[in-house]
BAVEX-131264 format. One record per residue (C-alpha): residue in three letters; residue number from 1; x, y, z. Coordinates in nm, 4 decimals, decimal comma, always signed. Layout:
! residues N
<pt><resn>ALA</resn><resi>NUM</resi><px>X</px><py>Y</py><pz>Z</pz></pt>
...
//
This chain:
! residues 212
<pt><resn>UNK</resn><resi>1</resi><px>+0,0000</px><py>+0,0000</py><pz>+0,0000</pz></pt>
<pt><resn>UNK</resn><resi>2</resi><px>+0,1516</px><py>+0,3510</py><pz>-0,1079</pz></pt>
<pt><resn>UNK</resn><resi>3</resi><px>+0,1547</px><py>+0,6389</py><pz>+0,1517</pz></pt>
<pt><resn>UNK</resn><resi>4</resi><px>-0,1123</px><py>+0,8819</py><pz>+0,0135</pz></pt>
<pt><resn>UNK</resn><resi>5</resi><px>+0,0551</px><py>+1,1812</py><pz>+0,1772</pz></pt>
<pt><resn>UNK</resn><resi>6</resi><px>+0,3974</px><py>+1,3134</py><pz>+0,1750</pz></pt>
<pt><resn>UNK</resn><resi>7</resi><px>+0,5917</px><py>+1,2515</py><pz>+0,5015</pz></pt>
<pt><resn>UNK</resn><resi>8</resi><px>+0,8144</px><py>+1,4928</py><pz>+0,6511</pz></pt>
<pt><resn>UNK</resn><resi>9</resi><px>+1,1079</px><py>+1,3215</py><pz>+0,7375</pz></pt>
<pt><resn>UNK</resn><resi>10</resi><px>+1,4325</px><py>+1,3303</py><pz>+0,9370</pz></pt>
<pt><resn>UNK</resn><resi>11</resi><px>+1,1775</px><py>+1,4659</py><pz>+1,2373</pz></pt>
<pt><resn>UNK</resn><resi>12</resi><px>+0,9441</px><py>+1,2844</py><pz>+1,4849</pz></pt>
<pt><resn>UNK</resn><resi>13</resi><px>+0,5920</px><py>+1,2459</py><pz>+1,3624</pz></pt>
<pt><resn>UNK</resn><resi>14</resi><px>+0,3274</px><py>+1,1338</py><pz>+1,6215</pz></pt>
<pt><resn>UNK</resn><resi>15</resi><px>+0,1932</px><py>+0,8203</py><pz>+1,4491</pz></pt>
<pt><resn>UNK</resn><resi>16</resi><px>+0,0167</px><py>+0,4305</py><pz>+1,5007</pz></pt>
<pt><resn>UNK</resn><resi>17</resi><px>+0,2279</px><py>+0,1009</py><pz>+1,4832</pz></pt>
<pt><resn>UNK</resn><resi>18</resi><px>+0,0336</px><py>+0,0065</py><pz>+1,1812</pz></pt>
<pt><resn>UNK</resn><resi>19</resi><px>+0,0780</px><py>+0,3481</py><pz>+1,0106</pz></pt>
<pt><resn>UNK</resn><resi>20</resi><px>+0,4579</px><py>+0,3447</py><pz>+1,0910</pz></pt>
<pt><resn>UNK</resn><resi>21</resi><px>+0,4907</px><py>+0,0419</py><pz>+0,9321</pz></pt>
<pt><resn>UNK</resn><resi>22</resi><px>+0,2768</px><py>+0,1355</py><pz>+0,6334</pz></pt>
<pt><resn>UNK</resn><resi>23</resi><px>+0,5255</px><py>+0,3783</py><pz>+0,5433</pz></pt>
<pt><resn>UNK</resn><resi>24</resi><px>+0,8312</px><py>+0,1466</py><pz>+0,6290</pz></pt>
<pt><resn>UNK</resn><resi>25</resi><px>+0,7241</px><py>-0,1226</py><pz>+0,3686</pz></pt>
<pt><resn>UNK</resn><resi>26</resi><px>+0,6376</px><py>+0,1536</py><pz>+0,1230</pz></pt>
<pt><resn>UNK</resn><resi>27</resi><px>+0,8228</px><py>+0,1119</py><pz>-0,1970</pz></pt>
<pt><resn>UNK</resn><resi>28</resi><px>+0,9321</px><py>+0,5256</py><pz>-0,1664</pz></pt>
<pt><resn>UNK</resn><resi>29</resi><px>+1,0705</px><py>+0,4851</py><pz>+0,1124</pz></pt>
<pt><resn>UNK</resn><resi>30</resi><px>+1,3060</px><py>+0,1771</py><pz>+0,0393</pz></pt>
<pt><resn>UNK</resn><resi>31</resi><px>+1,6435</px><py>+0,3246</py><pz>+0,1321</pz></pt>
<pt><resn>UNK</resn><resi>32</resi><px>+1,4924</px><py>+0,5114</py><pz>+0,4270</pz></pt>
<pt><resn>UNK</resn><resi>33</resi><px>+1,5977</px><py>+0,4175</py><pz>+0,8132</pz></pt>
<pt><resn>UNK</resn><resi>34</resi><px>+1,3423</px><py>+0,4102</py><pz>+0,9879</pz></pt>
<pt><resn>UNK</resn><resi>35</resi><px>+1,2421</px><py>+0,4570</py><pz>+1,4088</pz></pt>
<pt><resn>UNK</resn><resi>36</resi><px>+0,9418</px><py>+0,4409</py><pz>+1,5890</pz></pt>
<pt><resn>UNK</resn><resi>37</resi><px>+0,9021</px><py>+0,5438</py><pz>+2,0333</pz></pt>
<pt><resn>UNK</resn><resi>38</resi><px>+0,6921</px><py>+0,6277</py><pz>+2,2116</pz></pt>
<pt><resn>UNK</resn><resi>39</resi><px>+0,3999</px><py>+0,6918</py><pz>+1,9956</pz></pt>
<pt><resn>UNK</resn><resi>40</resi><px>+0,6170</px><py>+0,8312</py><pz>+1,7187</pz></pt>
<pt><resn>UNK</resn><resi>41</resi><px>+0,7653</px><py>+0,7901</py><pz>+1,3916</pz></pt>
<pt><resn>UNK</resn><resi>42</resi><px>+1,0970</px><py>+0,9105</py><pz>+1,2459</pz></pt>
<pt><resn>UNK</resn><resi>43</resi><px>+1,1945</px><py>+0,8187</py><pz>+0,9313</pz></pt>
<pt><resn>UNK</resn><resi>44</resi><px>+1,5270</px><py>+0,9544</py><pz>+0,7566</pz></pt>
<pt><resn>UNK</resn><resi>45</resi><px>+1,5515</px><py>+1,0210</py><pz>+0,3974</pz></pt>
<pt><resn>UNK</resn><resi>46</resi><px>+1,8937</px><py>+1,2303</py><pz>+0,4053</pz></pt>
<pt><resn>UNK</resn><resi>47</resi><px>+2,1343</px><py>+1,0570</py><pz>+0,1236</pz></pt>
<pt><resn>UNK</resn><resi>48</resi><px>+2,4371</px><py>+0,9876</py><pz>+0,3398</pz></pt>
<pt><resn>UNK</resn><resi>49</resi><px>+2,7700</px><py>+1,2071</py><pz>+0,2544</pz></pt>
<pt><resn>UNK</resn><resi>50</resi><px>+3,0982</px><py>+1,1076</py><pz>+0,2263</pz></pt>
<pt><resn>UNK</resn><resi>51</resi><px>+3,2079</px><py>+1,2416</py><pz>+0,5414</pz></pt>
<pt><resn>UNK</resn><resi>52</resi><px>+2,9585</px><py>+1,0116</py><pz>+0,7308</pz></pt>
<pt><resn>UNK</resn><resi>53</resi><px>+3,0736</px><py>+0,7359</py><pz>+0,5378</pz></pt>
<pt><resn>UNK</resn><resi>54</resi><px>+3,3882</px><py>+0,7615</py><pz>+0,6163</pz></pt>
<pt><resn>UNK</resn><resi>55</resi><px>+3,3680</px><py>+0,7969</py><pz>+0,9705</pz></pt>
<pt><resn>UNK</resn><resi>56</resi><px>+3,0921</px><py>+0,4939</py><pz>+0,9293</pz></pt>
<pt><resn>UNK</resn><resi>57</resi><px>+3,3815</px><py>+0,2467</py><pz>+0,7523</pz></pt>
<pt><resn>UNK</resn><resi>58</resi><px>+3,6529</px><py>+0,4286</py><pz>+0,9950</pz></pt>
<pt><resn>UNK</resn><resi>59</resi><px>+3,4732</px><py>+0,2972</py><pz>+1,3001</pz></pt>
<pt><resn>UNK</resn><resi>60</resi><px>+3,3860</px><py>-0,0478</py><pz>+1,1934</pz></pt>
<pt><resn>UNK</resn><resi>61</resi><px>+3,7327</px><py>-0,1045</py><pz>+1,1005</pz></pt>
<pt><resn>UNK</resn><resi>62</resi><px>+3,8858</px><py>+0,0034</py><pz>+1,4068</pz></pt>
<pt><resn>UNK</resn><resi>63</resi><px>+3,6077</px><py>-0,1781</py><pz>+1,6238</pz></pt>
<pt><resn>UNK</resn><resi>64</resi><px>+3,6606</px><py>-0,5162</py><pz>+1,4111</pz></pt>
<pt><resn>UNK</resn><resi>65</resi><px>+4,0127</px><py>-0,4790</py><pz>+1,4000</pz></pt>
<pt><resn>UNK</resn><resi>66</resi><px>+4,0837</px><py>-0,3984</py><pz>+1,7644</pz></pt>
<pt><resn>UNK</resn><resi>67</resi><px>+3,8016</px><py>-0,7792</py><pz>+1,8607</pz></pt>
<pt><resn>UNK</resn><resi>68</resi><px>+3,9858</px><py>-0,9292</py><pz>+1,6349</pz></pt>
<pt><resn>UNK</resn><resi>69</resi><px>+4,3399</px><py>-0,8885</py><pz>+1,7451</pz></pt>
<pt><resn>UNK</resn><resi>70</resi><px>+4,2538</px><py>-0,9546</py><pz>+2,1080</pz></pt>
<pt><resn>UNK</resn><resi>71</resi><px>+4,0218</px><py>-1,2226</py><pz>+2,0385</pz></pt>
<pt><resn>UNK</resn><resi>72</resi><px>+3,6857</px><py>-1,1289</py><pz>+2,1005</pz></pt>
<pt><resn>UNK</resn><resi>73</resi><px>+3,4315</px><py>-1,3185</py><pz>+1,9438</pz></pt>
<pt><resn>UNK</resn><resi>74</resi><px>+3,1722</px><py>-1,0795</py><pz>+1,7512</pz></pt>
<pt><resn>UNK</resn><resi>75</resi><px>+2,8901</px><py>-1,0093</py><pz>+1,4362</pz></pt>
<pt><resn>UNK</resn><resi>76</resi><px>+2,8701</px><py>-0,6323</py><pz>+1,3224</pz></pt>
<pt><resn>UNK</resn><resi>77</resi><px>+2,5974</px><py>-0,5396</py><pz>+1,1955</pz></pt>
<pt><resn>UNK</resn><resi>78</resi><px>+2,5267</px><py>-0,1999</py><pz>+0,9137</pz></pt>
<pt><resn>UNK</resn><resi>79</resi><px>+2,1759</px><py>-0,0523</py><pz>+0,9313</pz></pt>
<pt><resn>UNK</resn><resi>80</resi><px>+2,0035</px><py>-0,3833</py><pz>+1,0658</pz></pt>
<pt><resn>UNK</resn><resi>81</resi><px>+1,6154</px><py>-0,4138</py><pz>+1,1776</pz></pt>
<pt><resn>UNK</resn><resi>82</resi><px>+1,5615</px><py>-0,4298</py><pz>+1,5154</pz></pt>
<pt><resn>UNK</resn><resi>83</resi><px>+1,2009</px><py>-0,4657</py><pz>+1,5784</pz></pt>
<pt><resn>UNK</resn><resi>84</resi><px>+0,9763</px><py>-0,5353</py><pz>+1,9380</pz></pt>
<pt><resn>UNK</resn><resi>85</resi><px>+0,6280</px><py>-0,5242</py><pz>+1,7042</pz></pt>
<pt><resn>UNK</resn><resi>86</resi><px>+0,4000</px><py>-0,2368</py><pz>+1,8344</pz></pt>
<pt><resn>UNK</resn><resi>87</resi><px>+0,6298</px><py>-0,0912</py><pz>+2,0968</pz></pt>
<pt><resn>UNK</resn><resi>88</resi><px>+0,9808</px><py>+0,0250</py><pz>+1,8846</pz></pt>
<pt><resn>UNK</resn><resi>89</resi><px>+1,2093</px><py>-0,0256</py><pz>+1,6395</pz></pt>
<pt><resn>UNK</resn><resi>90</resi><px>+1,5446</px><py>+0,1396</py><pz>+1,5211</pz></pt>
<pt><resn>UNK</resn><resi>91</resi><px>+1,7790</px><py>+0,0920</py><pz>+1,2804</pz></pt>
<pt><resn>UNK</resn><resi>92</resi><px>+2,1294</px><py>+0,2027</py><pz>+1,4069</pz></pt>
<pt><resn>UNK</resn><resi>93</resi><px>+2,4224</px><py>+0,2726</py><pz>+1,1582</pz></pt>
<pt><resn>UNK</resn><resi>94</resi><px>+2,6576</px><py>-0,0112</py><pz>+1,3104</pz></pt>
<pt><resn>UNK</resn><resi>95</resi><px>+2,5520</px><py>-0,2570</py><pz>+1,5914</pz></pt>
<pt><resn>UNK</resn><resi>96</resi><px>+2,7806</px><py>-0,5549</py><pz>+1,7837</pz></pt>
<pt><resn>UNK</resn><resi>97</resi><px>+2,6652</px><py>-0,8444</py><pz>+1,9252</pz></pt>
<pt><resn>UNK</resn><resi>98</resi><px>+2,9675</px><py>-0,9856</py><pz>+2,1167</pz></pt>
<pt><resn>UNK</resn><resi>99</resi><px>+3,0860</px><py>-1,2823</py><pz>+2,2980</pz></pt>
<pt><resn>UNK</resn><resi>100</resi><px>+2,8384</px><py>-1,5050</py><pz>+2,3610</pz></pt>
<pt><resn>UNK</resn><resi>101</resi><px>+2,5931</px><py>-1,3256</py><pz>+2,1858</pz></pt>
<pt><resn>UNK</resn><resi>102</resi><px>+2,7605</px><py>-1,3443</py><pz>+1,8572</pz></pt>
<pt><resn>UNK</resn><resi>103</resi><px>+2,5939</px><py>-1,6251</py><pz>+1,7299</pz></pt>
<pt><resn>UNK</resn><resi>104</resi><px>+2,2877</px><py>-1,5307</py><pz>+1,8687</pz></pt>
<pt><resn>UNK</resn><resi>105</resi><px>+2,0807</px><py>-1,4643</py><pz>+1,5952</pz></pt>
<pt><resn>UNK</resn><resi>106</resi><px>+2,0339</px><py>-1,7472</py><pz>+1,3319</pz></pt>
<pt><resn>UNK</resn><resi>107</resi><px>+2,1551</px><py>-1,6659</py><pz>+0,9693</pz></pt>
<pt><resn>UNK</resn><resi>108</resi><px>+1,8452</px><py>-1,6266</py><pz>+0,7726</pz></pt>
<pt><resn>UNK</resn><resi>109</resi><px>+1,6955</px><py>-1,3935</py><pz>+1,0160</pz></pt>
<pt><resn>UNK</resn><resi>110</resi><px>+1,6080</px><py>-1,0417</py><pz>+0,8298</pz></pt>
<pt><resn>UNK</resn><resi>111</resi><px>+1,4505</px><py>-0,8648</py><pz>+1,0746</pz></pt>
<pt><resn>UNK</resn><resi>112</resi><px>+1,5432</px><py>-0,9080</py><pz>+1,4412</pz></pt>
<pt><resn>UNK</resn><resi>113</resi><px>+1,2661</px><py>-0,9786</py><pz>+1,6528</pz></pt>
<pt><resn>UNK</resn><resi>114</resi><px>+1,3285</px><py>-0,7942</py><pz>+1,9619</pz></pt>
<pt><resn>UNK</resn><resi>115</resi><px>+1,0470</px><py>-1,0837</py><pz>+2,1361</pz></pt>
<pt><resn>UNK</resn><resi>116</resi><px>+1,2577</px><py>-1,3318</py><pz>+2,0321</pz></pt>
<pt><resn>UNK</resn><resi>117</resi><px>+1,6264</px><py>-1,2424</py><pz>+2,0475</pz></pt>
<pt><resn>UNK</resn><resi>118</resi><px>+1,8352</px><py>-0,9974</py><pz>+2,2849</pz></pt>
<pt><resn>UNK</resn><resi>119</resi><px>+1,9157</px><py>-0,6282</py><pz>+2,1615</pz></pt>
<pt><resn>UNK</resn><resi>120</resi><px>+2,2580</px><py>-0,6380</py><pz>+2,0607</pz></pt>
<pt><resn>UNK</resn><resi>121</resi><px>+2,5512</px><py>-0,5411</py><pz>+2,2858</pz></pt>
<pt><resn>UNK</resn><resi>122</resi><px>+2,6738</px><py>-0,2073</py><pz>+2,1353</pz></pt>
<pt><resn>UNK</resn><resi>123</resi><px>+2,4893</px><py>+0,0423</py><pz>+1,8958</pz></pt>
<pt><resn>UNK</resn><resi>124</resi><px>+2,6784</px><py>+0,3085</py><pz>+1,7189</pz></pt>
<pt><resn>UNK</resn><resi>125</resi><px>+2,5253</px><py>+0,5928</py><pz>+1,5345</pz></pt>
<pt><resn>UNK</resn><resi>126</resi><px>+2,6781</px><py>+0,8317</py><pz>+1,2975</pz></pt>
<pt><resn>UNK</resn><resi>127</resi><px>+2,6179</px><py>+1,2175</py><pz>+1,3628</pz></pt>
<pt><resn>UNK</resn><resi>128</resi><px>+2,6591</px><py>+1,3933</py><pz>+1,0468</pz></pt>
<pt><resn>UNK</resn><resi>129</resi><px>+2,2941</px><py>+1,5776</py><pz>+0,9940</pz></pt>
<pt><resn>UNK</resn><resi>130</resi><px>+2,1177</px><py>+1,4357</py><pz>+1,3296</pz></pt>
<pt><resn>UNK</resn><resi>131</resi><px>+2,3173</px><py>+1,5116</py><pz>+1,6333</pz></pt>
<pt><resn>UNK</resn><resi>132</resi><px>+2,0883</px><py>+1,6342</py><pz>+1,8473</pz></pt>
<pt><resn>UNK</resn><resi>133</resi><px>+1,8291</px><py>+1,3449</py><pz>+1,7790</pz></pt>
<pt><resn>UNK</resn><resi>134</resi><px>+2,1021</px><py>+1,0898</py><pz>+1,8682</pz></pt>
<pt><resn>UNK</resn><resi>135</resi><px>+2,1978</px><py>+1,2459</py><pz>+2,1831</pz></pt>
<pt><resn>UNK</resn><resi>136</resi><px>+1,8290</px><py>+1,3068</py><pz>+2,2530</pz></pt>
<pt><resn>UNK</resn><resi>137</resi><px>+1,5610</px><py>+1,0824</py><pz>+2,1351</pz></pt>
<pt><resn>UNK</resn><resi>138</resi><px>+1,7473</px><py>+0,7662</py><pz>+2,0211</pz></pt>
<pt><resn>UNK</resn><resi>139</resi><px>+1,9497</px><py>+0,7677</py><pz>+2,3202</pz></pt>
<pt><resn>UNK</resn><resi>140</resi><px>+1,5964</px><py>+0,7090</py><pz>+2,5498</pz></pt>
<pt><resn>UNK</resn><resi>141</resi><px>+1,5280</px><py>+0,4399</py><pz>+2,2819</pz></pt>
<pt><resn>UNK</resn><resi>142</resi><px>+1,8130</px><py>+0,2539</py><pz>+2,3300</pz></pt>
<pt><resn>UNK</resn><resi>143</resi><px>+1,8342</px><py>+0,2806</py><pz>+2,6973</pz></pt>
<pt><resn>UNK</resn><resi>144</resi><px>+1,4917</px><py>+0,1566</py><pz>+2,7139</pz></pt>
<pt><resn>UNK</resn><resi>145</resi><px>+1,5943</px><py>-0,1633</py><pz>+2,4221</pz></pt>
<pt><resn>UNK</resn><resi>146</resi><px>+1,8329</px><py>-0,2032</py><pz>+2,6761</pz></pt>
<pt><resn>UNK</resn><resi>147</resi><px>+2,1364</px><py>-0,2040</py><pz>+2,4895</pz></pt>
<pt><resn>UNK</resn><resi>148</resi><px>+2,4914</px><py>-0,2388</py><pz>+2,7288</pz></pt>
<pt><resn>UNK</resn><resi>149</resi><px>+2,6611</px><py>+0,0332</py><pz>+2,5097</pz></pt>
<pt><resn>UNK</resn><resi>150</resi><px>+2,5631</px><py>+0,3478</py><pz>+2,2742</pz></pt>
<pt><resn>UNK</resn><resi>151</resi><px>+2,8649</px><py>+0,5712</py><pz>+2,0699</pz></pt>
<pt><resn>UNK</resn><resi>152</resi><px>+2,7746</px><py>+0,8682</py><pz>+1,8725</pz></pt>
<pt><resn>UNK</resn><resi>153</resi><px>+3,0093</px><py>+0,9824</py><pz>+1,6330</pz></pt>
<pt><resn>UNK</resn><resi>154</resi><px>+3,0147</px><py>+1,3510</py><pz>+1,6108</pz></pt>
<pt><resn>UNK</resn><resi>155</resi><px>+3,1421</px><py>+1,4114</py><pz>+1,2823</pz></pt>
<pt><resn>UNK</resn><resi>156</resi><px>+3,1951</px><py>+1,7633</py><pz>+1,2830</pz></pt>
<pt><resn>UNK</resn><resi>157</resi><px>+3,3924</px><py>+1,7833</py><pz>+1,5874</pz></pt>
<pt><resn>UNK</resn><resi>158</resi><px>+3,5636</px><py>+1,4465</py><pz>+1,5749</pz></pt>
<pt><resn>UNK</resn><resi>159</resi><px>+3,4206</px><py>+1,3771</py><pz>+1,8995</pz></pt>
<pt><resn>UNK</resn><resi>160</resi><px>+3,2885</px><py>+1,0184</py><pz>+2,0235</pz></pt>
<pt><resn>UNK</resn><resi>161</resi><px>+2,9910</px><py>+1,0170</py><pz>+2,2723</pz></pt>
<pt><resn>UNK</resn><resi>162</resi><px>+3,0253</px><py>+0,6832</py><pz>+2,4547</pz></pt>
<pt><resn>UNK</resn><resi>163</resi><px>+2,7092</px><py>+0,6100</py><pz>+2,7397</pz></pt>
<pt><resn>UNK</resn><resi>164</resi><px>+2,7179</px><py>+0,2444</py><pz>+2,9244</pz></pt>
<pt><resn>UNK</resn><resi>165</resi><px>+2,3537</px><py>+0,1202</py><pz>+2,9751</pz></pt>
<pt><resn>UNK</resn><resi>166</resi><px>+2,1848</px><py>+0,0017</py><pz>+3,2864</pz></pt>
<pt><resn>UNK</resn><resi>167</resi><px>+1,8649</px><py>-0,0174</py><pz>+3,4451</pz></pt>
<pt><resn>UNK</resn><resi>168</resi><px>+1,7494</px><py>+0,2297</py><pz>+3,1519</pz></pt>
<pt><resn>UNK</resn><resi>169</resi><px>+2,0031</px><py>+0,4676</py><pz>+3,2231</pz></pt>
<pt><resn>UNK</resn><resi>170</resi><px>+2,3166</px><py>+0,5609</py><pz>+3,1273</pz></pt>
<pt><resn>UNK</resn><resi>171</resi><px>+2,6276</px><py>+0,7250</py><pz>+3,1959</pz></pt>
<pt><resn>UNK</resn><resi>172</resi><px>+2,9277</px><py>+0,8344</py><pz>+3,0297</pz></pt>
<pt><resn>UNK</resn><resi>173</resi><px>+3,1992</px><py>+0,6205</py><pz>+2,9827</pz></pt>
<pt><resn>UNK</resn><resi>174</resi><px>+3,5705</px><py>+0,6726</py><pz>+2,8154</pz></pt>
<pt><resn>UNK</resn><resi>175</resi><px>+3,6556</px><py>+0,2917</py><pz>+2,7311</pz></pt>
<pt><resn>UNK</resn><resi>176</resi><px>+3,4440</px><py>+0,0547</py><pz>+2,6153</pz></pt>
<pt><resn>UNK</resn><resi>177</resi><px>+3,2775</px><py>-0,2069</py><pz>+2,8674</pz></pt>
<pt><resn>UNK</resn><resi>178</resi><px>+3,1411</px><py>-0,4569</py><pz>+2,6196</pz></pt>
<pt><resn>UNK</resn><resi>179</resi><px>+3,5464</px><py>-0,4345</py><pz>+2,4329</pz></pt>
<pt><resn>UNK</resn><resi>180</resi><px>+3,7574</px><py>-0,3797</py><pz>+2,7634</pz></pt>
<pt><resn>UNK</resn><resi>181</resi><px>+4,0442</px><py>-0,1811</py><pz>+2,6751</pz></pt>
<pt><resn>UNK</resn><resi>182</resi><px>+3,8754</px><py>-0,0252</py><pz>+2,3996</pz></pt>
<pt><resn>UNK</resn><resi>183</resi><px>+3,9679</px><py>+0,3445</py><pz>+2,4510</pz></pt>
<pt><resn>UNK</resn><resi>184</resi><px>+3,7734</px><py>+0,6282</py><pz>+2,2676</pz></pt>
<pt><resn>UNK</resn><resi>185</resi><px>+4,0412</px><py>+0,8722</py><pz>+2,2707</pz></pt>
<pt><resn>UNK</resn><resi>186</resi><px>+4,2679</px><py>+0,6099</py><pz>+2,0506</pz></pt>
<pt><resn>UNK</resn><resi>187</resi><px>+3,8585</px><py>+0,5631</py><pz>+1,8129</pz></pt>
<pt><resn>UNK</resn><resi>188</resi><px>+3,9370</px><py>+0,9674</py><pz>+1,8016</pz></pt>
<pt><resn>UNK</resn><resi>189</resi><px>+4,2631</px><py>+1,0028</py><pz>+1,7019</pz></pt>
<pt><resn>UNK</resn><resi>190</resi><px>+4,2152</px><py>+0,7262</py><pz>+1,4292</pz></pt>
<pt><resn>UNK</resn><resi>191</resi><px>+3,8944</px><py>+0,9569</py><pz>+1,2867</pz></pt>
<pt><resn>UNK</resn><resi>192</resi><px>+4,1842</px><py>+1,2697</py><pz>+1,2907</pz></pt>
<pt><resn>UNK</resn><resi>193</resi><px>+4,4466</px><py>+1,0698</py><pz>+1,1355</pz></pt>
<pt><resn>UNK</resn><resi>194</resi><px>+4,1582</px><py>+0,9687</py><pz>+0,8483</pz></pt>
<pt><resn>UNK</resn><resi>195</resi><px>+4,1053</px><py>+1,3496</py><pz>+0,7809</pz></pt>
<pt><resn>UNK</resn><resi>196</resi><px>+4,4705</px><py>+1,3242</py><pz>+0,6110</pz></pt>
<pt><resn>UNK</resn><resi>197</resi><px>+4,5686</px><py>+0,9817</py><pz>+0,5650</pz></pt>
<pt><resn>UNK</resn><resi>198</resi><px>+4,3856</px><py>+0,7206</py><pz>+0,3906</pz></pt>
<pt><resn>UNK</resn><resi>199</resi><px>+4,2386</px><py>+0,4234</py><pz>+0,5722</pz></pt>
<pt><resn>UNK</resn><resi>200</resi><px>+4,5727</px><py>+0,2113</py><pz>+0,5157</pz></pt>
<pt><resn>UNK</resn><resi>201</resi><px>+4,7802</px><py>+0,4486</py><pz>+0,6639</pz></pt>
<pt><resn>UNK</resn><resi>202</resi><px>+4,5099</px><py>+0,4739</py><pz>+0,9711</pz></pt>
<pt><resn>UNK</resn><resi>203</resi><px>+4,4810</px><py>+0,0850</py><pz>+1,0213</pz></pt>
<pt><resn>UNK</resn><resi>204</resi><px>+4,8607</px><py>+0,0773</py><pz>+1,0030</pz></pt>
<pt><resn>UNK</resn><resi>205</resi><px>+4,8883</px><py>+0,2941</py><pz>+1,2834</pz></pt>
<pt><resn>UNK</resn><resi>206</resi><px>+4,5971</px><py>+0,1146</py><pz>+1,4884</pz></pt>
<pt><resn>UNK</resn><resi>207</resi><px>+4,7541</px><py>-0,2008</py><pz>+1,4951</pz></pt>
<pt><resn>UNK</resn><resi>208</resi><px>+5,0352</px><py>-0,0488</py><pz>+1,6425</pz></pt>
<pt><resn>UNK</resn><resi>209</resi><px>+4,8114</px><py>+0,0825</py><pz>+1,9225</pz></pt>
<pt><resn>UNK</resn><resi>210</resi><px>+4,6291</px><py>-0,2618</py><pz>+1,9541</pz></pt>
<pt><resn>UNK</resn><resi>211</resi><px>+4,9177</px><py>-0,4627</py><pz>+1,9371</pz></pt>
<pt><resn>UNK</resn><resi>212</resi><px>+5,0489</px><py>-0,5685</py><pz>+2,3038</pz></pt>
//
């Protein structure tokens, strides 16, 4: 079924389960991301920039790459479904299950059923348009999906915004507590270093920080 009137996106509309996902499975609105909290809708149509991209690859590099070389069992995720039918959904740029949660969810699955399986362990989203959403909005949304980590990437600034997750709260944190020894500061140095360098040079230098 096609959505009869235009939606304005990138902005909370107040709006029924059924009518957000109406508008989710709407054909226009294929390569949207889409949210719904509380009552409400949000559904982003901004075509993603270079500058977020980068800082989107940057990040899931660094993440993998720092798991990987200290053996932590993971599955990242880009843009995935995560759905609790009639109460939320979100769809975060990068997401981590991790340890034993990383097999967690069955291959096959598209969307994740939030009834079914846990939310995953870490959610990062990418601040290049929606800052103040992320820090806002989202944030209540994931505290209440009861995620154990949420990073915002401040773009602009080169800034990471790292909250640990408990008891739907959270509180700032400076390494990460689902990758222990995990520091920010090193995730935004790496996001400097990729202003100038390419991503070869910038992996080069992050296995030197990883490495014991």
């Amino acid at each position: 079924m096609k959505v009869k009137t235009k939606l304005e996106a990138d902005t909370w509309v107040a709006a029924t389960w059924n009518g957000y996902v109406q508008v989710i499975e709407d054909p226009n609105y294929e390569k949207a991301k889409g949210y719904y909290y509380n009552g409400k809708m949000r559904v982003e149509m901004s075509p993603v920039g270079s500058d977020h991209a980068d800082d989107h690859s940057m990040i899931t590099f660094a993440v993998n790459l720092f798991a990987t070389l200290k053996g932590i069992p993971y599955r990242a995720k880009d843009n995935c479904t995560y759905r609790k039918a009639g109460v939320r959904e979100c769809q975060p740029d990068i997401s981590y299950y991790v340890r034993e949660q990383a097999q967690v969810v069955p291959w096959g699955t598209t969307i994740i059923d939030l009834s079914k399986y846990p939310a995953p362990d870490l959610v990062i989203e990418v601040a290049s348009t929606s800052l103040v959403d992320d820090q806002g909005a989202k944030r209540l949304l994931y505290e209440d999906l009861e995620v154990k980590e949420y990073w915002i990437i401040d773009v602009k600034s080169i800034q990471i915004l790292a909250f640990a997750i408990a008891n739907r709260g959270s509180r700032r944190v400076t390494e990460s507590q689902v990758f222990p020894g995990l520091v920010l500061s090193v995730l935004e140095e790496a996001l400097r270093r990729s202003r100038q360098g390419d991503h070869a040079q910038v992996g080069t230098w992050l296995l030197a920080q990883f490495r014991p």
